[in-house]
Backbone as CSV, one residue per row, in Angstrom:
resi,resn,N_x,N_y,N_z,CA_x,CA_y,CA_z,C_x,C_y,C_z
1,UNK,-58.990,4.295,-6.929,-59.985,3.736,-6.034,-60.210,2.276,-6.383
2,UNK,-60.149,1.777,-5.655,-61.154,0.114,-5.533,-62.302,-0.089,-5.013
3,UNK,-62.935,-0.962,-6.034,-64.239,-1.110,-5.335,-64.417,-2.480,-4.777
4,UNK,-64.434,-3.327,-4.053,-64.215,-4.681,-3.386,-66.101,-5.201,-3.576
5,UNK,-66.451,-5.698,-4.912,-68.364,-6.354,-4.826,-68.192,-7.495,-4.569
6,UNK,-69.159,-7.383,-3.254,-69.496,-8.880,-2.816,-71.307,-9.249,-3.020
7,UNK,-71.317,-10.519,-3.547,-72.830,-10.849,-3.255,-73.188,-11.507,-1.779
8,UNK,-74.262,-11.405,-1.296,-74.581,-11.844,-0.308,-74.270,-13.016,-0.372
9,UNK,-74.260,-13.896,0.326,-74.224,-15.325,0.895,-75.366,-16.119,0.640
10,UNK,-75.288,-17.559,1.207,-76.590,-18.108,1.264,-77.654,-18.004,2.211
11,UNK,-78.765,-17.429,1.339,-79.759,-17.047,2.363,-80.697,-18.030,1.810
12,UNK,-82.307,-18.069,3.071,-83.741,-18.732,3.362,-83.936,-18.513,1.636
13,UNK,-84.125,-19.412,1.221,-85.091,-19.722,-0.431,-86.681,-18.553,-0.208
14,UNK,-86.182,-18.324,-1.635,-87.248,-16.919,-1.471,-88.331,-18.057,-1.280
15,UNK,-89.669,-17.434,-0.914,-90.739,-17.923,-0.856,-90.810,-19.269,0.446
16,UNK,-89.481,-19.110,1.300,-89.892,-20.070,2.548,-91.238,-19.122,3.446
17,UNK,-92.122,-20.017,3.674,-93.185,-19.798,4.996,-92.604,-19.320,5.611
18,UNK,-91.548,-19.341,6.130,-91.221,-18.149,7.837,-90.891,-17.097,7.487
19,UNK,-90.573,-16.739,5.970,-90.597,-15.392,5.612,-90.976,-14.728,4.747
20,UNK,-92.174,-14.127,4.886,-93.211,-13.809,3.923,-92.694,-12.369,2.866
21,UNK,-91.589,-11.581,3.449,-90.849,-10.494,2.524,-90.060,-10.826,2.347
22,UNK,-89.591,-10.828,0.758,-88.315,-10.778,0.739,-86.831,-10.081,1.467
23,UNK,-87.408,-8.957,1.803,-86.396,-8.207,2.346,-86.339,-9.026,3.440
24,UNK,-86.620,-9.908,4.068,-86.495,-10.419,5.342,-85.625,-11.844,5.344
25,UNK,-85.494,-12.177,4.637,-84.636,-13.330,4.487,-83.477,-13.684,4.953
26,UNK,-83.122,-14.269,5.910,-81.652,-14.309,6.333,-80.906,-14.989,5.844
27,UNK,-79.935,-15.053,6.424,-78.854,-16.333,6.119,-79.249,-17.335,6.452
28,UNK,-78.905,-18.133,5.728,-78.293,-20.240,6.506,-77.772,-19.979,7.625
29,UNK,-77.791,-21.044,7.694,-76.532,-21.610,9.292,-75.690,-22.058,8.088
30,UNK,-75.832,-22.833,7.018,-74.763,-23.087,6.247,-74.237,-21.875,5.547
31,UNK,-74.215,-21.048,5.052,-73.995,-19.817,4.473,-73.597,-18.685,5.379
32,UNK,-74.106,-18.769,6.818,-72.941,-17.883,7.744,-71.733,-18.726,7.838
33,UNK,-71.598,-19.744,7.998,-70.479,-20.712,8.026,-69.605,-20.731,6.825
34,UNK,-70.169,-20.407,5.406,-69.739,-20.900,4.306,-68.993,-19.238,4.001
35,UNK,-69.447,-18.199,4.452,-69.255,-16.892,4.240,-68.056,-16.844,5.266
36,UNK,-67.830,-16.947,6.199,-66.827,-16.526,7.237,-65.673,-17.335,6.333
37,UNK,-65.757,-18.661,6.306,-64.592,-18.952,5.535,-64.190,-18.290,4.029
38,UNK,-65.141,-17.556,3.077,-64.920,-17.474,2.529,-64.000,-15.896,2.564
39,UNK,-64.850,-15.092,3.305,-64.129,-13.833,4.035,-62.733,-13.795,4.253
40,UNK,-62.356,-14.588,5.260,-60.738,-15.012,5.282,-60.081,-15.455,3.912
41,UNK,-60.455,-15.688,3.258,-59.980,-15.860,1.584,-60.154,-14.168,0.853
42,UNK,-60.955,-13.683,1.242,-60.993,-12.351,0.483,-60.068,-11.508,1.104
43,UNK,-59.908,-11.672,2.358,-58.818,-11.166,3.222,-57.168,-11.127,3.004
44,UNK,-57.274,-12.316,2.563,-55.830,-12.594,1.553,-55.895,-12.070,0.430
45,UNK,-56.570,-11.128,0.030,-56.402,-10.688,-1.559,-56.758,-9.676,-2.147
46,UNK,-57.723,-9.162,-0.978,-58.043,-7.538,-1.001,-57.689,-6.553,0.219
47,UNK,-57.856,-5.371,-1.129,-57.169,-4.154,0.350,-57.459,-3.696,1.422
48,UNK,-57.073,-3.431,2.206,-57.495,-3.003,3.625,-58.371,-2.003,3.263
49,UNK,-59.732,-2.555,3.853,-61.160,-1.643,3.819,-60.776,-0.215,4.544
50,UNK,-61.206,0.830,3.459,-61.558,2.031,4.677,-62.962,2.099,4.481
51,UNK,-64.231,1.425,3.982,-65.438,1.958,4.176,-66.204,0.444,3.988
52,UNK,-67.219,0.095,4.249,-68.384,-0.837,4.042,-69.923,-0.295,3.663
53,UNK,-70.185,-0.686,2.215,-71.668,0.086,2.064,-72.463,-1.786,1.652
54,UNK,-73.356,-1.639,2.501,-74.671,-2.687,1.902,-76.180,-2.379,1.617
55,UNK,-76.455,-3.151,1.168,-77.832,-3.242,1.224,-78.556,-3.317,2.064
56,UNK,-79.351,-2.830,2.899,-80.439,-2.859,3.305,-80.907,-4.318,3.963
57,UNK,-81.339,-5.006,3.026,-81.817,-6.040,2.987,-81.231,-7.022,3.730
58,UNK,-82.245,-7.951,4.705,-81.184,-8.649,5.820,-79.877,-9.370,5.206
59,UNK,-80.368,-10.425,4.406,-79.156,-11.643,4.421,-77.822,-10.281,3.730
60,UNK,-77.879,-9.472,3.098,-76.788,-8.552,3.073,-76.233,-7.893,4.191
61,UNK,-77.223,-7.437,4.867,-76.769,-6.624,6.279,-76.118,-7.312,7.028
62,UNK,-76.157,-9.229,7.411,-75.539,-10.143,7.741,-73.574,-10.742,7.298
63,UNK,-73.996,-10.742,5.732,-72.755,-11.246,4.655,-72.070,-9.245,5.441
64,UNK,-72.488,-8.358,5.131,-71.540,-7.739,5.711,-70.828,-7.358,6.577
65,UNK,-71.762,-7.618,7.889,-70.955,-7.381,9.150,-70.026,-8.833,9.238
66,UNK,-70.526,-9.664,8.069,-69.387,-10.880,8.530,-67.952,-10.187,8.034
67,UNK,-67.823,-9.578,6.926,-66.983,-9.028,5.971,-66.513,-8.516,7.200
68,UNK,-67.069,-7.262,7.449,-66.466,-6.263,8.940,-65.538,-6.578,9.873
69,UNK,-66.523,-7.683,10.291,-65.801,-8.571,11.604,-64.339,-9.401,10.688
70,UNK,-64.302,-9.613,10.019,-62.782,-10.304,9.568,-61.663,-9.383,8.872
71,UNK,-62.229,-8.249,7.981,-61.831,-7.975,7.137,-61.522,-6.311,7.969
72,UNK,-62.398,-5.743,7.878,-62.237,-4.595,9.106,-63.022,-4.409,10.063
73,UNK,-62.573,-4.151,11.434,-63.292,-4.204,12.590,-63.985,-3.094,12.895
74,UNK,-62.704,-2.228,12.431,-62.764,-0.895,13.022,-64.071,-0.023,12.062
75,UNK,-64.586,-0.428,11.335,-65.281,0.424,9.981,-66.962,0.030,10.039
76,UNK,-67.227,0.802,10.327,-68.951,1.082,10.262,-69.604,0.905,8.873
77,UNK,-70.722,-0.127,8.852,-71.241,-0.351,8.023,-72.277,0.820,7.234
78,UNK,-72.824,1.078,5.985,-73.500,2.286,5.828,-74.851,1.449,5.065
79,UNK,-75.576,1.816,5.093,-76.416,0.962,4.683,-77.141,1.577,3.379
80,UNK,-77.228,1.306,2.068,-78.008,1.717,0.731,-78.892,1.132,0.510
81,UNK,-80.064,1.943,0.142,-81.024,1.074,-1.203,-80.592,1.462,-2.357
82,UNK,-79.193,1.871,-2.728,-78.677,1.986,-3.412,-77.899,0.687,-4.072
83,UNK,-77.886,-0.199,-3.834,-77.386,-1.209,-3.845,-78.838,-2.544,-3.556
84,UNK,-79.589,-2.308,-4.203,-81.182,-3.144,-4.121,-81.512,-3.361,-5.721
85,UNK,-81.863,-4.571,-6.001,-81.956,-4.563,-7.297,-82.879,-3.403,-8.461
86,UNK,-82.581,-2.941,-8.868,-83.652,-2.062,-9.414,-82.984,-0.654,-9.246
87,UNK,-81.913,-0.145,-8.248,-81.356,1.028,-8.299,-80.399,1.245,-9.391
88,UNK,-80.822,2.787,-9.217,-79.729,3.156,-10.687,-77.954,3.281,-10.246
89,UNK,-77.447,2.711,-11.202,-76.292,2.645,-11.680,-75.323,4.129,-11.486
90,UNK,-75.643,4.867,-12.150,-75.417,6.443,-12.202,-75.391,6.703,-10.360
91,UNK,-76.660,6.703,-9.912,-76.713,7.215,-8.398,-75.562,6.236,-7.826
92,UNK,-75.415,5.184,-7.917,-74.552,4.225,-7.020,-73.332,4.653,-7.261
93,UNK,-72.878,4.528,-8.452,-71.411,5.627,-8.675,-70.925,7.004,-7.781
94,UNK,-72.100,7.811,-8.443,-72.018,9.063,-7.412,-72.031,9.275,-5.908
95,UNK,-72.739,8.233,-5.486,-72.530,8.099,-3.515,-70.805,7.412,-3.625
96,UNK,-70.627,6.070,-4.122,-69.500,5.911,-4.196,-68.550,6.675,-4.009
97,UNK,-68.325,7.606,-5.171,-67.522,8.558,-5.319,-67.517,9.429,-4.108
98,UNK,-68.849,9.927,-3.668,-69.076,11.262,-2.852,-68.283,10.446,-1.397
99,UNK,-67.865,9.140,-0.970,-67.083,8.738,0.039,-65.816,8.955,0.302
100,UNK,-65.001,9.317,-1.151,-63.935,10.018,-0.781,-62.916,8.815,0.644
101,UNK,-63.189,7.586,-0.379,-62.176,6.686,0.255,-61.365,5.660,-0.874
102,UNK,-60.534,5.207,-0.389,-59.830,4.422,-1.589,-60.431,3.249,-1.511
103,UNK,-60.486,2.354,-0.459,-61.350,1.081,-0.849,-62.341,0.529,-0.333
104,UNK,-63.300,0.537,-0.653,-64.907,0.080,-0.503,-65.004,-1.148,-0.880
105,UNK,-65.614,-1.726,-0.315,-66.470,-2.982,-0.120,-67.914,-2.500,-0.294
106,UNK,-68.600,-3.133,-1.578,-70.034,-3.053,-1.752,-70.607,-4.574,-1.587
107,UNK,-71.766,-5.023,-0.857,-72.217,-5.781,-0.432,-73.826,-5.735,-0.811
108,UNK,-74.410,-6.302,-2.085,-75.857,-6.718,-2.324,-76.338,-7.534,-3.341
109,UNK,-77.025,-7.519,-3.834,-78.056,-8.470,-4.461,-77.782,-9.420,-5.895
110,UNK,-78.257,-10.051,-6.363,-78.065,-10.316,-7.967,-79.830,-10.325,-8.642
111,UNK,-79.430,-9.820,-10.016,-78.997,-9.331,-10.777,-78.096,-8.170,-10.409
112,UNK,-78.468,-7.395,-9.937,-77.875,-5.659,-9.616,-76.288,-5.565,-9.596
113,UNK,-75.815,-6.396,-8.820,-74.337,-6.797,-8.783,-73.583,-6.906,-10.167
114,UNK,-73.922,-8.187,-10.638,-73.453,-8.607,-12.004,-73.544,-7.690,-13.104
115,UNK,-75.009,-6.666,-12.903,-74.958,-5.713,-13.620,-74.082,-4.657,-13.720
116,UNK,-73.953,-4.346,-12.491,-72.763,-3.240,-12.156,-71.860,-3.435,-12.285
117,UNK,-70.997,-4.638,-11.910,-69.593,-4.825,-12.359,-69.515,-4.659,-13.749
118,UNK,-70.514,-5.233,-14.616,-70.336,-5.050,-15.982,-69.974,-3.790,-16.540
119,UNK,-71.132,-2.670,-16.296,-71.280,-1.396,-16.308,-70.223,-0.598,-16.201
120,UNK,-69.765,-1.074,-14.715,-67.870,-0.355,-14.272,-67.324,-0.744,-15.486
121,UNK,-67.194,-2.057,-16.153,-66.057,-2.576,-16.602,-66.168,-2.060,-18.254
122,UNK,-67.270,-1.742,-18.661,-67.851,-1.704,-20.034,-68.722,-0.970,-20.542
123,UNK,-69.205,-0.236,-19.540,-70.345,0.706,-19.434,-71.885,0.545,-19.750
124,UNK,-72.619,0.546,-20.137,-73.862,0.692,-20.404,-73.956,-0.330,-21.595
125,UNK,-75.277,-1.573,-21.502,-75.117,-2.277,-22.253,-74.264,-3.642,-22.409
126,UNK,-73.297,-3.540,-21.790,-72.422,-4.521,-21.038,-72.512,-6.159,-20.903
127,UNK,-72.056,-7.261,-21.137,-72.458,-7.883,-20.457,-72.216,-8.171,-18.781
128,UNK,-73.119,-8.763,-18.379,-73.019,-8.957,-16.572,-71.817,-10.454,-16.749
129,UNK,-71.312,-10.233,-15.453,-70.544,-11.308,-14.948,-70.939,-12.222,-13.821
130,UNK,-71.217,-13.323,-13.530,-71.346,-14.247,-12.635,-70.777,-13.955,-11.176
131,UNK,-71.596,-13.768,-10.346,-71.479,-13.623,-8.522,-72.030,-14.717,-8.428
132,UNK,-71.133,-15.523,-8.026,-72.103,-16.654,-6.885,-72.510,-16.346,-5.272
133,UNK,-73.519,-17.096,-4.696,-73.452,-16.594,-3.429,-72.368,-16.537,-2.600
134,UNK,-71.917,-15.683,-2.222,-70.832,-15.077,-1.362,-69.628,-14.974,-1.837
135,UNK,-69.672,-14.807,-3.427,-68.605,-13.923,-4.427,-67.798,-12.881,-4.351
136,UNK,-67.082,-12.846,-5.087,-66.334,-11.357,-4.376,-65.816,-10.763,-5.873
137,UNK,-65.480,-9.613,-6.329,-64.371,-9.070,-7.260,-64.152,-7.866,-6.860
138,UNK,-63.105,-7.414,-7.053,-62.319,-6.406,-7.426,-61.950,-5.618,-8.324
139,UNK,-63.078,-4.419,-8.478,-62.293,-3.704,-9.937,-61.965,-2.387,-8.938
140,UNK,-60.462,-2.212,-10.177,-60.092,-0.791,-9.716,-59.567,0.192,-10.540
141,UNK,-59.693,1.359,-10.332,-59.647,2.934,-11.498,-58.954,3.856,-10.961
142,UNK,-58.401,4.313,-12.117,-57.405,4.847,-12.031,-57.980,6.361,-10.913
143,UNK,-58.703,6.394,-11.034,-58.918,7.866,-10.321,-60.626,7.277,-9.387
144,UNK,-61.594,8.309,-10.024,-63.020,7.926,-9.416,-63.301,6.912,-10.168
145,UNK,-64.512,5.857,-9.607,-65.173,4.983,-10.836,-66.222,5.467,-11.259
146,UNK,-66.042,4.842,-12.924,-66.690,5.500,-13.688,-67.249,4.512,-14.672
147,UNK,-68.585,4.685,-16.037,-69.086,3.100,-16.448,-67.741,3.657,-17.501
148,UNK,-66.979,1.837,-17.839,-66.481,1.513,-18.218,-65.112,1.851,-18.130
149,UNK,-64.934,2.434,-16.837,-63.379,2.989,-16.861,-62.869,1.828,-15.957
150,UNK,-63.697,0.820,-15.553,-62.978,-0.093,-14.311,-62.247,-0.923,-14.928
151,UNK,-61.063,-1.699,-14.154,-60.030,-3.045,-14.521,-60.623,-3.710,-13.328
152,UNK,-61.202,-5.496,-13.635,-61.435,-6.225,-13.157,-59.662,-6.762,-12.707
153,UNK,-59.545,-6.637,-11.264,-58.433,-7.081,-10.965,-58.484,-8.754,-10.613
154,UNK,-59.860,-9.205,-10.439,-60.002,-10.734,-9.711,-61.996,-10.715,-9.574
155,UNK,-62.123,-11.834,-10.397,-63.157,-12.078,-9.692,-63.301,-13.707,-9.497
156,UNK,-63.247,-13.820,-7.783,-63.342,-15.154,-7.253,-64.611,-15.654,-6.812
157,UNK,-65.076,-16.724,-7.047,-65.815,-17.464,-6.405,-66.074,-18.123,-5.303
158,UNK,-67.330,-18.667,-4.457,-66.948,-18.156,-3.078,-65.930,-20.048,-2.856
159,UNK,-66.770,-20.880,-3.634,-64.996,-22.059,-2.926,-63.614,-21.955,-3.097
160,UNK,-63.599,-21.326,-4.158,-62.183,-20.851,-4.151,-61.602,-19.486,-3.183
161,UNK,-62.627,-18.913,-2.607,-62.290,-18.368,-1.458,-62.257,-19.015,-0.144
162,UNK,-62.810,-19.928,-0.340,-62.637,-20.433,0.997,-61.713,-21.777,0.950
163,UNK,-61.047,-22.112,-0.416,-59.831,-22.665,-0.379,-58.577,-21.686,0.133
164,UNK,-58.763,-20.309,-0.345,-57.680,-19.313,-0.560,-57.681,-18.964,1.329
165,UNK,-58.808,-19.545,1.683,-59.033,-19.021,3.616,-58.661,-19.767,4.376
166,UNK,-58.538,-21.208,3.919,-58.203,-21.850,4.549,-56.782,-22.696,4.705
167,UNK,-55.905,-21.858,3.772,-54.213,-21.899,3.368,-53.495,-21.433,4.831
């Protein structure tokens, strides 16, 4: 299995006036722009999606249907608070798993992200790895994922994805 983690994109600075929840925060106009190119770079380098799980949370629900629209058309987004900062690790594995697809695209937050890749890669205790906004990596296992059974195959950053998009 592969797991394809992306962080959201650039979204509204927490604490702007027009949006008083966090969960409400959208994207930029620069960061839908900066994400589509970077998409076409992830496109060159990861596997053909059979599933899309995000977060909840707008500027994720956004960074993913951008993913969708470039990366797979055909594939329905699923939406987690499983993937919200503060969810457990353990549960996110187990829905994972319970999809019974080879490659997923997970799409949410930081810290939570950085944590998890770690976790896959090292298990519990771990250190986290760096997502920038609209980041991407790739770990993949030999069978289900599991903490510390993952191989980081790539983890890119989002200009160098959108150098790799625009080749």
């Amino acid at each position: 299995m592969n797991l394809l983690i992306v962080r959201h994109a650039i979204a509204v600075d927490h604490g702007d006036p027009g949006f008083h929840r966090d969960d409400d925060r959208p994207l930029t106009p620069d960061g839908i722009h900066k994400f589509r190119l970077a998409a076409r770079g992830i496109q060159e380098v990861a596997p053909k999606l059979d599933r899309i799980v995000s977060s909840p949370l707008v500027r994720a629900r956004q960074t993913a249907d951008i993913l969708r629209d470039t990366l797979a058309p055909h594939v329905e987004i699923e939406f987690t608070p499983l993937l919200i900062n503060g969810a457990d690790f353990g549960d996110l594995v187990a829905h994972v798993t319970g999809l019974g697809a080879a490659n997923v695209a997970l799409v949410g937050h930081n810290p939570h992200l950085s944590e998890f890749a770690a976790y896959l890669l090292g298990g519990r205790g771990a250190s986290s790895i760096l997502f920038k906004k609209g980041g991407a990596a790739l770990v993949s296992f030999p069978d289900a994922p599991a903490p510390g059974r993952g191989t980081l195959e790539w983890l890119i950053q989002p200009g160098a994805l959108r150098d790799i998009g625009s080749k």
